[in-house]
C-alpha positions as CSV (number, residue, x, y, z in Angstrom):
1,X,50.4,42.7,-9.2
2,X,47.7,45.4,-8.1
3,X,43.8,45.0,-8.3
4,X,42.1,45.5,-11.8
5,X,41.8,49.3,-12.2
6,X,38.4,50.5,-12.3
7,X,38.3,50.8,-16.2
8,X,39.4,47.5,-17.0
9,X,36.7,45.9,-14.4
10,X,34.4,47.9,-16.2
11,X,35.8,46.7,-19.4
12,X,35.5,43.0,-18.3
13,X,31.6,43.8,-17.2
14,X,31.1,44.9,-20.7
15,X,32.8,41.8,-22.1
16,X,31.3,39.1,-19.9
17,X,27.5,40.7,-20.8
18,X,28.3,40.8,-24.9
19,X,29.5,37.4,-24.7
20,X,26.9,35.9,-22.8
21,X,24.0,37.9,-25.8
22,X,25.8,36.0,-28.3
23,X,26.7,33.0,-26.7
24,X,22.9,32.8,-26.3
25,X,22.4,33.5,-30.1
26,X,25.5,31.5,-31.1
27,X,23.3,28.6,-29.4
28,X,19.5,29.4,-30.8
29,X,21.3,29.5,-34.5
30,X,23.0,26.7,-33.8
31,X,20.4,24.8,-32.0
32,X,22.6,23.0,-29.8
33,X,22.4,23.9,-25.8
34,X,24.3,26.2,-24.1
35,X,26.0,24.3,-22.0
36,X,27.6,22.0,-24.4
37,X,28.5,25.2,-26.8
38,X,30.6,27.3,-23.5
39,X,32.4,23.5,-22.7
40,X,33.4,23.9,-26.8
41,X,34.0,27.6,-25.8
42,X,36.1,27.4,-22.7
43,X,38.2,24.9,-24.8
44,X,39.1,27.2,-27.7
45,X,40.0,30.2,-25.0
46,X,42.6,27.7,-22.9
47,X,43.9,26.9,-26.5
48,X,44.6,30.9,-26.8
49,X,45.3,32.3,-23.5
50,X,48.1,29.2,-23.3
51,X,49.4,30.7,-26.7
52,X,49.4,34.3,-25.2
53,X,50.6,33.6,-21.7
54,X,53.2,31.1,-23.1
55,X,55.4,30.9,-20.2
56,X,52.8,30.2,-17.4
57,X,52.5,26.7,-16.1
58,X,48.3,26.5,-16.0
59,X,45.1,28.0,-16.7
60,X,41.4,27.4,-15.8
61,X,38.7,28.4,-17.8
62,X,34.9,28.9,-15.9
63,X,32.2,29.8,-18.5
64,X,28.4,29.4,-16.5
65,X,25.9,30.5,-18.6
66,X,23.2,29.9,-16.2
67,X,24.9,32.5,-13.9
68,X,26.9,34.3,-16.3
69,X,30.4,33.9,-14.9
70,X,33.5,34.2,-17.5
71,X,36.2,33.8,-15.4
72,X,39.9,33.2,-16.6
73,X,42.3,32.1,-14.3
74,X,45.8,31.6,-14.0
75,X,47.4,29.4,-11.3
76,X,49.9,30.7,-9.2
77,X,52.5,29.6,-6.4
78,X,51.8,32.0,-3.1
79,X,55.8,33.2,-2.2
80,X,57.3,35.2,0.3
81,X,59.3,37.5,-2.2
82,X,59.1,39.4,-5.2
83,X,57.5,36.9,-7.8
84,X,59.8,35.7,-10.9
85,X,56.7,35.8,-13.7
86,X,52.7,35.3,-13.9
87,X,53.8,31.9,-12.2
88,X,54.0,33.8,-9.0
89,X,52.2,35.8,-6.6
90,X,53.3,37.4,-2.8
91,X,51.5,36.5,-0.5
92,X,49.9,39.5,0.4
93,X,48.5,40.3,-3.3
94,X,47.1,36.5,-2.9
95,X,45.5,37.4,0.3
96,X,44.4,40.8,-1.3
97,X,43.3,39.3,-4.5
98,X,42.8,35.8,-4.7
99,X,42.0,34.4,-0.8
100,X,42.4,35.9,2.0
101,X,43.6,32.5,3.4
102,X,46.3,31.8,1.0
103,X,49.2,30.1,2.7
104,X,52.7,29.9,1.1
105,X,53.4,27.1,-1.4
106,X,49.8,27.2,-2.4
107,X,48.5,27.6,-5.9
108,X,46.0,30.2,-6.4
109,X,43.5,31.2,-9.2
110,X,44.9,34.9,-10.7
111,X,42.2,36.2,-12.8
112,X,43.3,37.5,-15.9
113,X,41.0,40.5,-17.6
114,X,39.3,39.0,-20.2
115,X,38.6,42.4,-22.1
116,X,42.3,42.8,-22.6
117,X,43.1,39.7,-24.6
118,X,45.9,40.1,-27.3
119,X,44.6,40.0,-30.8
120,X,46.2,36.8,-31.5
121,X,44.3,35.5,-28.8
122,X,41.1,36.7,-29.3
123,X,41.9,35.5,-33.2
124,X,42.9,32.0,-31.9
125,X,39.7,31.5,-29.4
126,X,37.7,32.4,-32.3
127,X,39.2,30.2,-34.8
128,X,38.7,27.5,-32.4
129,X,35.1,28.4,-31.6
130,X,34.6,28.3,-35.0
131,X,36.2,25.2,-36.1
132,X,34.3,23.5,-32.4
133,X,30.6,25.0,-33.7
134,X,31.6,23.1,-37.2
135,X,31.8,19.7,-34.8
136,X,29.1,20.4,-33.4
137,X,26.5,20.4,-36.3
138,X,28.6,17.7,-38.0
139,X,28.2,15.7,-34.3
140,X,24.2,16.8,-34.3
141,X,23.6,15.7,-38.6
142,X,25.2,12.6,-37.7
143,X,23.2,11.7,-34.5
144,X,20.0,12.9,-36.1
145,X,20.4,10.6,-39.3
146,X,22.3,7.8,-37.9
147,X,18.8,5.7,-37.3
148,X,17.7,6.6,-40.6
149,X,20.6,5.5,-42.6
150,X,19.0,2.9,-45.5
151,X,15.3,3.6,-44.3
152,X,12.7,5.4,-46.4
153,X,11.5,8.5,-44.6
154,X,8.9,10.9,-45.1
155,X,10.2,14.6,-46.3
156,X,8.2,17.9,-47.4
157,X,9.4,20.1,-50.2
158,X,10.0,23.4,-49.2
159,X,11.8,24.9,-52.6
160,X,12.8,23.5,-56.4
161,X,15.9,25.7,-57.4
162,X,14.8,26.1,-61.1
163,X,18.7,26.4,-62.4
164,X,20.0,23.1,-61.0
165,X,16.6,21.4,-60.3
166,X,17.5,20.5,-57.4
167,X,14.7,20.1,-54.7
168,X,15.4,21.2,-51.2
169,X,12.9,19.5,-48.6
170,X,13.1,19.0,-44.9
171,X,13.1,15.9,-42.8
172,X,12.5,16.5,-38.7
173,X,13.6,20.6,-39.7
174,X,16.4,19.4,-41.3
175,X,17.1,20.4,-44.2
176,X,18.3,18.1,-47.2
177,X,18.5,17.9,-50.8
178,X,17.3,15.9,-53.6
179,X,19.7,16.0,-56.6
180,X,18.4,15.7,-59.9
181,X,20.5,12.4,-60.5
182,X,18.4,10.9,-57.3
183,X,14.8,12.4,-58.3
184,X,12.6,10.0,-60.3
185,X,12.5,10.6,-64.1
186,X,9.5,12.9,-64.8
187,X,7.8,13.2,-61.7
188,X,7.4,17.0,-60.9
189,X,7.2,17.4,-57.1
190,X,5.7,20.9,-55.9
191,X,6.0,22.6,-52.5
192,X,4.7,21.7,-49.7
193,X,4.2,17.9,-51.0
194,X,5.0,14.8,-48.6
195,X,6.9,12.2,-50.3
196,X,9.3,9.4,-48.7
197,X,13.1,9.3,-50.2
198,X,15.4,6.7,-49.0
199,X,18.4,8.1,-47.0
200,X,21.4,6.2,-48.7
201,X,23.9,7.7,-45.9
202,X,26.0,10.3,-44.5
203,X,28.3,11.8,-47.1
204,X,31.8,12.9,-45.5
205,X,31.0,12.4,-42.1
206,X,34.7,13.4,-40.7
207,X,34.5,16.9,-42.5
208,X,31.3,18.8,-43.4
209,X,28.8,15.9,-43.7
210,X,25.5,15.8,-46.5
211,X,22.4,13.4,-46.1
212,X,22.6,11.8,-49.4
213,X,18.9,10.9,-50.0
214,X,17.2,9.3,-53.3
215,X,13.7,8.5,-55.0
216,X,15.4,6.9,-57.8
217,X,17.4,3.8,-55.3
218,X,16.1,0.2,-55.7
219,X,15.5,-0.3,-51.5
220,X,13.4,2.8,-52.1
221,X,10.6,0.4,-53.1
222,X,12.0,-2.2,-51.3
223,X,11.4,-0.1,-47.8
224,X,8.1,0.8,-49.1
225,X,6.9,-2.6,-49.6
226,X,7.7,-3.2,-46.0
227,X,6.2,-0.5,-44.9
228,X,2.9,-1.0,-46.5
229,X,2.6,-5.2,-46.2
230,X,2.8,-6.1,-42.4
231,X,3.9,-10.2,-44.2
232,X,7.3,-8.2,-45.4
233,X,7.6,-6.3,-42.2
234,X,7.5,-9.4,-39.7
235,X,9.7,-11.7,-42.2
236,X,6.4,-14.3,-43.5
237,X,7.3,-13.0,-46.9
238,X,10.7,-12.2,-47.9
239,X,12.0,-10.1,-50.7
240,X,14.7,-11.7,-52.4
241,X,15.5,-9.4,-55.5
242,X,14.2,-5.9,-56.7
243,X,15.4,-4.5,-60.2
244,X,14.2,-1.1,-61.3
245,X,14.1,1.4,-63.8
246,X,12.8,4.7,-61.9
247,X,9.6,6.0,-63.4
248,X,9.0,3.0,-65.7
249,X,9.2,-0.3,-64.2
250,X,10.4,-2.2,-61.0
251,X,10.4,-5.7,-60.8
252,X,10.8,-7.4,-57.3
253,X,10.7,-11.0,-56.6
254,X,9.3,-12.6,-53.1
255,X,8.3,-15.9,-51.4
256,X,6.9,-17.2,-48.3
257,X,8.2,-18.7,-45.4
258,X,4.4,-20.0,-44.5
259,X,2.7,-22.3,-46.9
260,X,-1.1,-20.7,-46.3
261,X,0.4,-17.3,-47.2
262,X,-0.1,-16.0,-51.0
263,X,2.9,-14.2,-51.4
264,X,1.6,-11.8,-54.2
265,X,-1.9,-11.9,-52.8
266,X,-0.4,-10.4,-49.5
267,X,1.7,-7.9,-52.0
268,X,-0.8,-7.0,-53.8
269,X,-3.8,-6.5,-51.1
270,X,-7.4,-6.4,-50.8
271,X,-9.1,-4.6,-53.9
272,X,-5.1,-3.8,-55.0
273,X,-5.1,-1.4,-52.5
274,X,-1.5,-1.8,-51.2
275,X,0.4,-2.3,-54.8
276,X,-1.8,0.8,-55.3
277,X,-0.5,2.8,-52.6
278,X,3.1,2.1,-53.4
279,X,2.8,2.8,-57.0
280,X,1.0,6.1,-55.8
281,X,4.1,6.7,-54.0
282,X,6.1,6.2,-57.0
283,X,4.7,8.4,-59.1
284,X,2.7,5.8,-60.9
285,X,5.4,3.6,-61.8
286,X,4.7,0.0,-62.6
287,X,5.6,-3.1,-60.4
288,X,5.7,-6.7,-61.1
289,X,5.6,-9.0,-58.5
290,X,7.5,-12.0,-59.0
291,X,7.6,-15.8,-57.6
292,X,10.9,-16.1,-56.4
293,X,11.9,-19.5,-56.8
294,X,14.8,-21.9,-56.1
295,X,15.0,-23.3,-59.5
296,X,16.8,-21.2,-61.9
297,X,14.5,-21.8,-64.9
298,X,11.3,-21.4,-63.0
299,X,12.5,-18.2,-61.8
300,X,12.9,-16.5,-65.0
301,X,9.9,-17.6,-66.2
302,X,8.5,-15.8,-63.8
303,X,10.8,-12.9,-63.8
304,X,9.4,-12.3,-67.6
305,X,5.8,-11.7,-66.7
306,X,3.7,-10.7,-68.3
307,X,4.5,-12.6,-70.8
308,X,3.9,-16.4,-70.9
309,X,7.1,-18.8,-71.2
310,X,6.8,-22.1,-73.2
311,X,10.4,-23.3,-72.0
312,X,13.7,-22.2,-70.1
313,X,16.7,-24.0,-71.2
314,X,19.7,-23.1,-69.0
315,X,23.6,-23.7,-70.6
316,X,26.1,-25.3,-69.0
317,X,29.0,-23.2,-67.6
318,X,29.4,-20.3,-64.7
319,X,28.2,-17.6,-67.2
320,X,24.5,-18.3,-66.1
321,X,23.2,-17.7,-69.9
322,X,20.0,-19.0,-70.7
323,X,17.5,-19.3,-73.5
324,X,13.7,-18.6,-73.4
325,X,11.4,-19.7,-75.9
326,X,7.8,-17.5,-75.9
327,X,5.2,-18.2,-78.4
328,X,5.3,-15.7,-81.2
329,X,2.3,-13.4,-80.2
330,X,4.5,-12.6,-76.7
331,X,7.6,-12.5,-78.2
332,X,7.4,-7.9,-78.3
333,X,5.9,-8.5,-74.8
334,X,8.6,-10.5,-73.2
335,X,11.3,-8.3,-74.6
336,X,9.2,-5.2,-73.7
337,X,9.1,-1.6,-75.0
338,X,12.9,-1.0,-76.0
339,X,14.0,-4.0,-74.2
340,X,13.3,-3.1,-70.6
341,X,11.4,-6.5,-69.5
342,X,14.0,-8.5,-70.7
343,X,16.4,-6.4,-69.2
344,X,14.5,-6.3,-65.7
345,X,14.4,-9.5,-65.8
346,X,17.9,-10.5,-66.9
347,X,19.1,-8.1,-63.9
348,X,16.7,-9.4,-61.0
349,X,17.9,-13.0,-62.0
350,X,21.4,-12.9,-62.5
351,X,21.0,-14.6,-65.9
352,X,22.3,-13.6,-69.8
353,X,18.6,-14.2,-71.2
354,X,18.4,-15.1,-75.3
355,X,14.8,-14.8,-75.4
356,X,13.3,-16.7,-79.1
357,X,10.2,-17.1,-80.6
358,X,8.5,-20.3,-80.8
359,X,8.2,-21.1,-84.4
360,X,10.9,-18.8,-86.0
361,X,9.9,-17.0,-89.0
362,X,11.7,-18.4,-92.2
């Protein structure tokens, strides 16, 4: 086999220089490194040159972007005689071609021209670039949102899509999307706005992954409350049940682990001003802060405020039904507008709740 003609070296310059302009663009679009894209790269082109060059034993691929070297190599056995196939090279072409030391029986890098790749080639390496550049920004969503999995983040709206309502925001320059399912009932969020979502997960994480994010998600408040009170944060107080209705109402129950700790005092701060910022957060929705309490009865007592409970008288059985006795002037504000309190209430305790007034009217 003779040295490249002038042409095709020419034709390999012109190759090597392209690819390296949009390897570099491939990467700035892509925003991974170089490096790790041409390793991806040189993967995709062993993948096709091996299809092409099927009956050759070995390839190496060499892609540098620092110093913009494409080579592509085959290996070949230095002989004596006329070689067989690509698998072989005289010794004299080696020395010629490949290294001017080349001694017989030794395998030797052949470079093949890269500018004269057969089509199904060229359409296999880019199949596989393509399908590597997909891992990629699955591997780089992943990586980026792994930490934040079940944590309530801060995101800015960039753009409402006024069809689907959808609302497209960006978290670290990613960019995400809040479904109208997930958005809190009402609120109307405008660009440029900071507001925290809770990440629920990674959607699909083996094919194209999606952050799922949410407003509407009961640990939404729950991460906010422990971002806010430094007693949640560090464990003194403990939340032990949150049961919402986004835009309305949440309900979350807590206790202490230290006696000389209030734990709504601590919830609801100085002047309000924590329960304040939270409900700020939320769009203005309402929270009750609850006693959590060992006893079953107690508990939903508690669970009904605002309204005040005469008595709590829990039936036998697994079914956990109970029934609540209010005085008559409480009786619309234990059950609440349309039922929600008692609902909130039933939810966050795990109880059936038959709520009756205290002197039943005839």
């Amino acid at each position: 086999m003779s040295r490249a003609k002038p042409n095709e070296a020419n034709g390999d310059q012109q190759f090597t220089k392209e690819f390296f302009a949009a390897l570099e663009q491939l990467a700035e679009e892509n925003n991974v490194t170089k490096e790790s894209l041409a390793e991806k790269i040189s993967e995709g082109i062993l993948k096709a040159v091996r299809k092409e060059y099927d009956y050759c034993d070995d390839f190496v691929v060499n892609i540098d972007p620092e110093q913009e070297i494409f080579d592509v190599c085959v290996l070949r056995t230095v002989v004596d005689d006329e070689p067989i196939d690509l698998n072989e090279i005289n010794i004299d072409e080696a020395r010629a071609v490949c290294n001017p030391n080349a001694q017989l029986g030794e395998r030797v890098p052949f470079k093949l021209s890269t500018s004269k790749f057969g089509r199904v080639a060229a359409m296999q390496a880019k199949q596989s670039i393509h399908h590597d550049v997909k891992n990629i920004e699955r591997d780089k969503i992943i990586e980026r949102f792994k930490d934040k999995e079940h944590e309530a983040v801060s995101a800015t709206v960039q753009k409402i899509d006024p069809t689907t309502e959808t609302v497209i925001l960006t978290i670290d320059k990613n960019e995400v999307y809040l479904l109208k399912n997930e958005q809190i009932p009402g609120e109307v969020l405008t660009e440029g706005q900071i507001v925290k979502v809770y990440v629920c997960g990674i959607i699909k994480p083996e094919k194209r992954p999606a952050i799922k994010i949410s407003r509407k998600h009961s640990d939404l408040v729950k991460r906010l409350f422990e971002l806010e009170i430094p007693e949640i944060y560090d464990g003194t107080i403990e939340v032990k049940g949150i049961a919402r209705e986004a835009g309305v109402r949440t309900k979350i129950a807590v206790c202490s682990k230290d006696p000389n700790v209030d734990p709504v005092g601590a919830c609801i701060g100085p002047r309000r001003s924590r329960i304040e910022q939270i409900v700020s957060e939320l769009n203005g929705e309402k929270i009750d802060i609850i006693v959590y309490d060992e006893d079953t009865e107690t508990y939903v007592a508690n669970a009904l405020a605002p309204a005040n409970v005469i008595d709590v008288i829990l039936e036998e059985g697994e079914d956990r039904k109970c029934t609540v006795i209010v005085p008559n002037s409480q009786l619309s504000l234990a059950i609440g507008n349309k039922g929600l309190n008692a609902r909130l209430a039933a939810r966050l305790t795990g109880c059936k709740i038959d709520i009756k007034p205290e002197n039943p009217i005839e």
